[in-house]
DOFIPA-71824 format. One record per residue: y, x, z of N, C-alpha, C in turn. Coordinates in steps of 0.1 Angstrom, whole numbers. Each point is the difference from the previous one (the first is absolute). Layout:
<r n_y="Y" n_x="X" n_z="Z" ca_y="Y" ca_x="X" ca_z="Z" c_y="Y" c_x="X" c_z="Z"/>
...
//
This chain:
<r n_y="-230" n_x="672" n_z="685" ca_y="-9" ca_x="-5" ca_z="-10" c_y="4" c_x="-15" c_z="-2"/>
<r n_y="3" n_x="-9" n_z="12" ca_y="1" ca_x="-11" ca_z="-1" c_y="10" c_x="-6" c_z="-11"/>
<r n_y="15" n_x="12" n_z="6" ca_y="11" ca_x="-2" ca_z="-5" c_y="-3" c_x="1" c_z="-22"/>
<r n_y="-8" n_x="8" n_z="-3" ca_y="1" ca_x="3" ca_z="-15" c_y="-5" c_x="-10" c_z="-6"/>
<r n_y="-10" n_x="-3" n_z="8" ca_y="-4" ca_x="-15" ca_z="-2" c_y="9" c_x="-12" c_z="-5"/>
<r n_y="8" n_x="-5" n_z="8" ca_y="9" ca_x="-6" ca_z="-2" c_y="12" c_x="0" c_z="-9"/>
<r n_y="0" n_x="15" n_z="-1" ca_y="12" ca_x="5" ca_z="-9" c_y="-10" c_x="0" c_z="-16"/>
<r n_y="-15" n_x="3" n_z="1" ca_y="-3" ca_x="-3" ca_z="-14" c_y="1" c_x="-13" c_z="-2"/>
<r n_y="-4" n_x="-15" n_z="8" ca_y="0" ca_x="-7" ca_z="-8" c_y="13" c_x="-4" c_z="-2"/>
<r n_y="14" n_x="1" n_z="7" ca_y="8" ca_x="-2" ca_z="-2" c_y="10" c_x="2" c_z="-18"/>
<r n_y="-10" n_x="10" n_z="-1" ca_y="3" ca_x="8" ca_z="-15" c_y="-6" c_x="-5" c_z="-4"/>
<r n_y="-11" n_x="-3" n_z="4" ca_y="-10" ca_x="-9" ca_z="-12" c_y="6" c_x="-14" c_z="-8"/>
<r n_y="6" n_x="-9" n_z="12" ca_y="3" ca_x="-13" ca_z="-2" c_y="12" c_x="3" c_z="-7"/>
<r n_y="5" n_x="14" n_z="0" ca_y="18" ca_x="-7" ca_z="-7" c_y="-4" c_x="4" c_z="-14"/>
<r n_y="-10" n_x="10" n_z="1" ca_y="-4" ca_x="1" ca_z="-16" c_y="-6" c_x="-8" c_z="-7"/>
<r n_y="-8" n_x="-6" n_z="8" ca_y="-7" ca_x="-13" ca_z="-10" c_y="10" c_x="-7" c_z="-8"/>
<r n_y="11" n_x="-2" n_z="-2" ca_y="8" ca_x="-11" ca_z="-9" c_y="5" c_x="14" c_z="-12"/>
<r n_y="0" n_x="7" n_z="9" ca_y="-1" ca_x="13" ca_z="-18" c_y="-11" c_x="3" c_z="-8"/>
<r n_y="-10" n_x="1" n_z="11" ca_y="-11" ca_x="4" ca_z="-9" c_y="-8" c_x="-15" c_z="-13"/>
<r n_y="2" n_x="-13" n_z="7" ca_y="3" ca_x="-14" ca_z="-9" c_y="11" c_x="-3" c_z="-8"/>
<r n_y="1" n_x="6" n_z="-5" ca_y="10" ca_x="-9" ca_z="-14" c_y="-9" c_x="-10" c_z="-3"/>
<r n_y="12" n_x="-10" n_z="-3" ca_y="-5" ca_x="-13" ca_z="-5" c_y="-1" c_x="7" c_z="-12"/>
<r n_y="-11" n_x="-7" n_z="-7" ca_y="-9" ca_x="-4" ca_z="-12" c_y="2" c_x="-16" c_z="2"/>
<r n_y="3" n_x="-4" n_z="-17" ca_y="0" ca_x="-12" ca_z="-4" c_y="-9" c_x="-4" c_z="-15"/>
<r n_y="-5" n_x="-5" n_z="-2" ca_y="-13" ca_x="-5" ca_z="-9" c_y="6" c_x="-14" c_z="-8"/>
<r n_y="1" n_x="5" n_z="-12" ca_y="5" ca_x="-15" ca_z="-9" c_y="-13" c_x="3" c_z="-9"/>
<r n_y="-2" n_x="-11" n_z="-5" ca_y="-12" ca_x="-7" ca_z="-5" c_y="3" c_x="-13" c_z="-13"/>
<r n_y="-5" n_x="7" n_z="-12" ca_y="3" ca_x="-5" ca_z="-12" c_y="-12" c_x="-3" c_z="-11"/>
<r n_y="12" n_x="1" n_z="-15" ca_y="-12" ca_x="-3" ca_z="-10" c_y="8" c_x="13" c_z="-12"/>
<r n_y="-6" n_x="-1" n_z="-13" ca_y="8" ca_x="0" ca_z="-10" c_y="5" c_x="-14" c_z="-7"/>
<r n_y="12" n_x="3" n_z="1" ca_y="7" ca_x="-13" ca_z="-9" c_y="-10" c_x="-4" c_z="-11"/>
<r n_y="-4" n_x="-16" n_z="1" ca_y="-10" ca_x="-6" ca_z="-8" c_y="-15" c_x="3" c_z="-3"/>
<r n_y="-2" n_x="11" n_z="10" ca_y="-16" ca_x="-2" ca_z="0" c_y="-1" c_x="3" c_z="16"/>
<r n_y="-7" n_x="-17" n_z="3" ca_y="-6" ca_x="-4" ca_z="12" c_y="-8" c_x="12" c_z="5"/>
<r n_y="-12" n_x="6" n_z="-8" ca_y="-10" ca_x="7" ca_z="8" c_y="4" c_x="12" c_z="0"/>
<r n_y="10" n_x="5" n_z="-2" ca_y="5" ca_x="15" ca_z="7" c_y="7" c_x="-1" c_z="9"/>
<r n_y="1" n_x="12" n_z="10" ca_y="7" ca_x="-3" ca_z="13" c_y="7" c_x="14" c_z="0"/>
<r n_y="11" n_x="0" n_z="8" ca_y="12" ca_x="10" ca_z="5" c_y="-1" c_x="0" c_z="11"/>
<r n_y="5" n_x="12" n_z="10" ca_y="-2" ca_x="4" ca_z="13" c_y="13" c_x="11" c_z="-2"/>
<r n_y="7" n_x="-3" n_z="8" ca_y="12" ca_x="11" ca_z="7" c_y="2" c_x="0" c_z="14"/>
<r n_y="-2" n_x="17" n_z="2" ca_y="1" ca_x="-2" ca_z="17" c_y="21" c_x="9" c_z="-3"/>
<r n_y="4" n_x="-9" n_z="13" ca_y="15" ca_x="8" ca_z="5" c_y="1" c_x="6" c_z="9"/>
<r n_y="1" n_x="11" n_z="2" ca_y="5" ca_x="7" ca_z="17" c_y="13" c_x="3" c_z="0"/>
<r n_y="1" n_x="-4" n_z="11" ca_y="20" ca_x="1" ca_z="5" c_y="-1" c_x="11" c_z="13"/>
<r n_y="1" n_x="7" n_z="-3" ca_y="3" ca_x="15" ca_z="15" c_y="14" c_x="6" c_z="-2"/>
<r n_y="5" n_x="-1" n_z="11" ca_y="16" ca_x="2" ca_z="3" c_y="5" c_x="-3" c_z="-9"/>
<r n_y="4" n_x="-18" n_z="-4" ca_y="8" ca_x="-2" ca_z="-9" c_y="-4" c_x="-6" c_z="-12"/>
<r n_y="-7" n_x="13" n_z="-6" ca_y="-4" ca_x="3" ca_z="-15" c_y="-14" c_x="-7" c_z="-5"/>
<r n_y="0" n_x="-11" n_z="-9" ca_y="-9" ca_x="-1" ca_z="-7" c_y="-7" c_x="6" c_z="-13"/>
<r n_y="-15" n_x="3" n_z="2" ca_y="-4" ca_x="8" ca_z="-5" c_y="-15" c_x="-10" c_z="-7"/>
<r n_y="-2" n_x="3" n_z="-13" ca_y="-14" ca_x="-9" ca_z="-2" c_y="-11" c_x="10" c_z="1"/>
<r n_y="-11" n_x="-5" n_z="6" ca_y="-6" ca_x="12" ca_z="4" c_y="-15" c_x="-6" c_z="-8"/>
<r n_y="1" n_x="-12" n_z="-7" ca_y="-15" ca_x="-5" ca_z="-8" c_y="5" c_x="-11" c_z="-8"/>
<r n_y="-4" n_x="6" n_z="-12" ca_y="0" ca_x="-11" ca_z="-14" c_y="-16" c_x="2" c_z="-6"/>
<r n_y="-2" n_x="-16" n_z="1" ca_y="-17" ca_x="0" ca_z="-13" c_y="5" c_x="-9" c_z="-2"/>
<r n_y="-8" n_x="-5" n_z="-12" ca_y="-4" ca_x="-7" ca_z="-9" c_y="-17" c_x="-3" c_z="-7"/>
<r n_y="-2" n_x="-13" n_z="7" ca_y="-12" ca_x="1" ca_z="-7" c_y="-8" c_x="-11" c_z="-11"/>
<r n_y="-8" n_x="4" n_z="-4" ca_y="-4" ca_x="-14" ca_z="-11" c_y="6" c_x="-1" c_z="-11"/>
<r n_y="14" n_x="8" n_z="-2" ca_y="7" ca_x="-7" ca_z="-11" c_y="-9" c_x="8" c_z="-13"/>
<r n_y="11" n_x="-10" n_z="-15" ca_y="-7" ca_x="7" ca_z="-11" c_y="7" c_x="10" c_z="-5"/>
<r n_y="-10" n_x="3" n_z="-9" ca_y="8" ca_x="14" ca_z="-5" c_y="-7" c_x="-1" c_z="-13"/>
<r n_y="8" n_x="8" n_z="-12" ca_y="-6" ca_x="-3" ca_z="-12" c_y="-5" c_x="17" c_z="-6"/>
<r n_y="-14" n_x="0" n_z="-2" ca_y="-2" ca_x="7" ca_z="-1" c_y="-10" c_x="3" c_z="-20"/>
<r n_y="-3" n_x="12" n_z="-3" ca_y="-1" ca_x="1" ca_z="-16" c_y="-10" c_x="-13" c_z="-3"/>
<r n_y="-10" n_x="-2" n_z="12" ca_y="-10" ca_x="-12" ca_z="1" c_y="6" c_x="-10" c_z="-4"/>
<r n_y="10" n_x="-4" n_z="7" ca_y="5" ca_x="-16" ca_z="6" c_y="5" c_x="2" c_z="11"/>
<r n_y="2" n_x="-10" n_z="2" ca_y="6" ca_x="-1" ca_z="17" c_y="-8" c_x="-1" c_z="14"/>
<r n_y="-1" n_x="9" n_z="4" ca_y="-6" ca_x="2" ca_z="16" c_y="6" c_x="-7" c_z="10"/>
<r n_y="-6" n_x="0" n_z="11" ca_y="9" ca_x="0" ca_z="17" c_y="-4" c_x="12" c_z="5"/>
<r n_y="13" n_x="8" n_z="4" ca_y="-2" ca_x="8" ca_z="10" c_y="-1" c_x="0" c_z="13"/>
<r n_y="-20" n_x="3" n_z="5" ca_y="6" ca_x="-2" ca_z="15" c_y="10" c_x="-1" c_z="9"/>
<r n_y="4" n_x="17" n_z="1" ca_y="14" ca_x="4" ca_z="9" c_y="3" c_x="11" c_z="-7"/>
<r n_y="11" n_x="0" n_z="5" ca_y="13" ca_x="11" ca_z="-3" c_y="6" c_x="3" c_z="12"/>
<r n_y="1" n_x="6" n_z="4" ca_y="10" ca_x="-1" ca_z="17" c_y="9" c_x="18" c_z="-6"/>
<r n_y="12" n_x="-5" n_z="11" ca_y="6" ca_x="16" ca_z="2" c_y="4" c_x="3" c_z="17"/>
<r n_y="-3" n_x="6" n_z="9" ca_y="3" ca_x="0" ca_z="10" c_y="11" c_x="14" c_z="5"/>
<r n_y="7" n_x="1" n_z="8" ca_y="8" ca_x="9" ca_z="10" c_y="14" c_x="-4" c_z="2"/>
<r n_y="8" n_x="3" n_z="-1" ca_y="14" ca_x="-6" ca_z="4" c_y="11" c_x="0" c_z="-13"/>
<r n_y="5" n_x="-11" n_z="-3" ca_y="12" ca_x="1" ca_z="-10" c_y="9" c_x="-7" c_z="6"/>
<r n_y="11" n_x="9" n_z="-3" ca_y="10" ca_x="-9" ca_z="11" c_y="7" c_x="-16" c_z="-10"/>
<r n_y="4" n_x="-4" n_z="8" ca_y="5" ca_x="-15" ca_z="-3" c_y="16" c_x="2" c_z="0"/>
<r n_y="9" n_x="-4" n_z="-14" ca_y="14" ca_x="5" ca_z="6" c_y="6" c_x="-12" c_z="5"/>
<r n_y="9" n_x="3" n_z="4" ca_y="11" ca_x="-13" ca_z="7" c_y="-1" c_x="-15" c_z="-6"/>
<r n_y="0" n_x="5" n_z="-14" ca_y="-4" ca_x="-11" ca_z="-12" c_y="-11" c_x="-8" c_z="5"/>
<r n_y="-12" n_x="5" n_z="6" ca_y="-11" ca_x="-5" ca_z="2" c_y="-10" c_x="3" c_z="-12"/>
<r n_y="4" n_x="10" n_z="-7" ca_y="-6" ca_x="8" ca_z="-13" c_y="-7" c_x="7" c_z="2"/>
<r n_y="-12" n_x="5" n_z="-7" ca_y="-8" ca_x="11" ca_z="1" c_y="-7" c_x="-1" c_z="-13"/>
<r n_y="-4" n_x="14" n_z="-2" ca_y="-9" ca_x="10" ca_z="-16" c_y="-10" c_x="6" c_z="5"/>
<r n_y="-9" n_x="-1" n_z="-8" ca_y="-12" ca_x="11" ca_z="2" c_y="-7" c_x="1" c_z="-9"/>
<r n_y="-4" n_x="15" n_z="-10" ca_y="-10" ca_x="-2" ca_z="-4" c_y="-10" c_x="11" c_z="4"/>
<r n_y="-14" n_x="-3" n_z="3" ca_y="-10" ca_x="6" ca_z="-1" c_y="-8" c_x="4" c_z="-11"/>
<r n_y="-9" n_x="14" n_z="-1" ca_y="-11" ca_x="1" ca_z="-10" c_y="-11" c_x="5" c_z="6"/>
<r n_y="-9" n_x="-2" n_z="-6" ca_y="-14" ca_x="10" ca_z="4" c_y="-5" c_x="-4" c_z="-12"/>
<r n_y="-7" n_x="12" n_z="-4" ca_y="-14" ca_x="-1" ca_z="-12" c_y="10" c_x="-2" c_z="-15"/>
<r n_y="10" n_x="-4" n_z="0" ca_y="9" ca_x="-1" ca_z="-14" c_y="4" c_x="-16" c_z="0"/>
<r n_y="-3" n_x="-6" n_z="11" ca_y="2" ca_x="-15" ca_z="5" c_y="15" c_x="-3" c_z="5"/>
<r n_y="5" n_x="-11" n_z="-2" ca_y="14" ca_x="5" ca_z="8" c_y="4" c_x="-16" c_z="5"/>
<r n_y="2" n_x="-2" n_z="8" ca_y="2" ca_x="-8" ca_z="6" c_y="19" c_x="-2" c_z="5"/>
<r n_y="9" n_x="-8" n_z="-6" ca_y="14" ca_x="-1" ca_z="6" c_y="1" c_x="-14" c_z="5"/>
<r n_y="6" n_x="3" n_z="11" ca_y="9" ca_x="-14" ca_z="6" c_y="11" c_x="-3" c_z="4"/>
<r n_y="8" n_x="-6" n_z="-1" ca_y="15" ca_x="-5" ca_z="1" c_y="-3" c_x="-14" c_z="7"/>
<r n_y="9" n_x="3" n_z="9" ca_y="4" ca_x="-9" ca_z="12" c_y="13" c_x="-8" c_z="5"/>
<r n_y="1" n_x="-10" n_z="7" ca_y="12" ca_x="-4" ca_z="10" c_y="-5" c_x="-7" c_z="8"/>
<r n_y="4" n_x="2" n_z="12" ca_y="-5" ca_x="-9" ca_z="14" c_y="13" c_x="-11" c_z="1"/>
<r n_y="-1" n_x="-11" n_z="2" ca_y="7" ca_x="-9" ca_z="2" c_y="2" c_x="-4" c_z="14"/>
<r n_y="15" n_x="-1" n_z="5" ca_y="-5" ca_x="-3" ca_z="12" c_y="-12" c_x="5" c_z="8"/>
<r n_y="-8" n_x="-4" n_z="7" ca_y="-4" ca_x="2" ca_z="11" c_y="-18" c_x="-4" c_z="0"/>
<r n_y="-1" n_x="-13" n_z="-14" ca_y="-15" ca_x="-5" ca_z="0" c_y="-4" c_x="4" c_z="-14"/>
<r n_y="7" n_x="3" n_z="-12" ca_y="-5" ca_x="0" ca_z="-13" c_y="3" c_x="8" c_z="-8"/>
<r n_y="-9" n_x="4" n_z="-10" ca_y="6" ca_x="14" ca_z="-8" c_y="-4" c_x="-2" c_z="-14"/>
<r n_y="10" n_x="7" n_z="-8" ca_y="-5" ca_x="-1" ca_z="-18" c_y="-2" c_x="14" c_z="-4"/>
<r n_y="-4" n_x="1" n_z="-13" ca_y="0" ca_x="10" ca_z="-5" c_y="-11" c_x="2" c_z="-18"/>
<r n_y="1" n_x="8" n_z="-3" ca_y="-11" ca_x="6" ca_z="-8" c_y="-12" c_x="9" c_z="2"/>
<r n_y="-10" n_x="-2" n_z="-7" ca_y="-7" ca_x="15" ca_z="1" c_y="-7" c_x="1" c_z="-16"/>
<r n_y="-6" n_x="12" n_z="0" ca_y="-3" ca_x="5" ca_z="-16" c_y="-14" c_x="10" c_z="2"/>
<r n_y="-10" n_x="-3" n_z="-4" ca_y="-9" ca_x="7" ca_z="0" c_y="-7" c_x="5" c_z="-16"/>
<r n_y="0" n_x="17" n_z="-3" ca_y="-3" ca_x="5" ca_z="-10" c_y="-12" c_x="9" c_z="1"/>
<r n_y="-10" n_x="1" n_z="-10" ca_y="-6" ca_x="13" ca_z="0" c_y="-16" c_x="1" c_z="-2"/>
<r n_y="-6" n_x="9" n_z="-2" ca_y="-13" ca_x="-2" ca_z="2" c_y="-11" c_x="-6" c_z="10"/>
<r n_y="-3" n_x="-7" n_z="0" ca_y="-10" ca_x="-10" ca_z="7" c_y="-13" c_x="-1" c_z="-4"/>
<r n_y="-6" n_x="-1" n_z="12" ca_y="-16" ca_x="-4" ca_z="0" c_y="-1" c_x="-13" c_z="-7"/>
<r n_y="-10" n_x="-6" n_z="-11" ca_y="-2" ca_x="-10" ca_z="-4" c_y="-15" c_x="1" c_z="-1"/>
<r n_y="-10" n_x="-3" n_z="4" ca_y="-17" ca_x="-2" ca_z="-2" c_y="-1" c_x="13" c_z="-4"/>
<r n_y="-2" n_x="7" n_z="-4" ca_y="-9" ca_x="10" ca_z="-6" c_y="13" c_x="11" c_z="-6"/>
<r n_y="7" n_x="-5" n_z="-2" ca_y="10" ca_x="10" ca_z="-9" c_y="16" c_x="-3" c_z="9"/>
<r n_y="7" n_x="12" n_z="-4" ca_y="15" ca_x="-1" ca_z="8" c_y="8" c_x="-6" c_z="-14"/>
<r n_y="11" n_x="-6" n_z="0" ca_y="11" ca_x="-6" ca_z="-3" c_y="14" c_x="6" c_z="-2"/>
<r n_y="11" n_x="-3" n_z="-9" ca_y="12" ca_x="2" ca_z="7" c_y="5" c_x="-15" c_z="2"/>
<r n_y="7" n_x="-3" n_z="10" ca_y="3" ca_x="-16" ca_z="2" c_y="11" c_x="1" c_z="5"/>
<r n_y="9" n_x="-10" n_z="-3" ca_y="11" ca_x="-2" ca_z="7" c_y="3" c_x="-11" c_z="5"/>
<r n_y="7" n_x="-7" n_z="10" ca_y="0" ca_x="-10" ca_z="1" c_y="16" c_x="-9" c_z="-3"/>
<r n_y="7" n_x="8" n_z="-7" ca_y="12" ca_x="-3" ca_z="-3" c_y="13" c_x="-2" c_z="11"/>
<r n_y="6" n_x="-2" n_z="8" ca_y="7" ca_x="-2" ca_z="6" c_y="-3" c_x="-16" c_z="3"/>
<r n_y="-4" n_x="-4" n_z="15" ca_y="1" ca_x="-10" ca_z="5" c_y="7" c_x="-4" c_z="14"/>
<r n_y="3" n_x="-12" n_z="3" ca_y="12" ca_x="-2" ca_z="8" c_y="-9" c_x="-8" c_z="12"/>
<r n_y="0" n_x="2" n_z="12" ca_y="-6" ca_x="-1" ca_z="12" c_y="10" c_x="-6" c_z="10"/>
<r n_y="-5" n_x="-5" n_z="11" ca_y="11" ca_x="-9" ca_z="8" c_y="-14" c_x="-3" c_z="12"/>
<r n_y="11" n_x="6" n_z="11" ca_y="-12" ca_x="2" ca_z="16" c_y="8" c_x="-7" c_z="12"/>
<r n_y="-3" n_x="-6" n_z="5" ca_y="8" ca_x="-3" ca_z="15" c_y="-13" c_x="3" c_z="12"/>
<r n_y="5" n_x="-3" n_z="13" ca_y="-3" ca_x="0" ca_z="12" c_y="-1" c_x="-13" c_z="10"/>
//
């Protein structure tokens, strides 16, 4: 009994650095509007970087009204990152679509675009809104 004991935690401690991938968190805006913010998480497991969270929140978006802020937009699960330090994604739900394009720079900072389209909640009634293609910039 004593023995499995020691042999589990043995197993335990060599797994812990597998079962932690680093996650890294860069923290942004949209280019020229202060009150919206960007968030990208990174995970690196064996090697490979993978983005595993893109939002965006606060920014505007122009909708048949006028121009709104959309709270958030997020896309989450893994897109891999290529050698380039590049990554694509788009998301949809409800006829909404959300894309982003990316590069990680080095080690602390990243650029890219994102584009949000589609029917939206506005007060009382839904919208179609887009927010045209905007350019984003996050470090760490």
């Amino acid at each position: 009994m004593k023995r499995a004991i020691t042999i589990g935690l043995l197993v335990a401690l060599l797994a812990t650095p597998l079962a932690f991938a680093a996650t890294k968190t860069y923290r942004g805006a949209i280019k020229g509007d202060e009150q919206s913010s960007v968030t990208l998480k990174v995970k690196r497991a064996d090697g490979e970087r993978s983005v595993k969270l893109f939002a965006a929140e606060r920014f505007v978006i122009s909708c048949e009204s006028g121009p709104k802020r959309l709270e958030r937009a997020a896309l989450s699960g893994l897109v891999p990152v290529n050698r380039k330090g590049r990554f694509n994604v788009e998301g949809s739900d409800a006829g909404r679509v959300l894309r982003v394009s990316g590069k990680l720079i080095g080690k602390r900072s990243a650029h890219g675009t994102v584009r949000y389209l589609g029917p939206t909640p506005v007060g009382n009634a839904v919208e179609d809104c887009d927010s045209g293609k905007l350019d984003w910039s996050a470090s760490r």
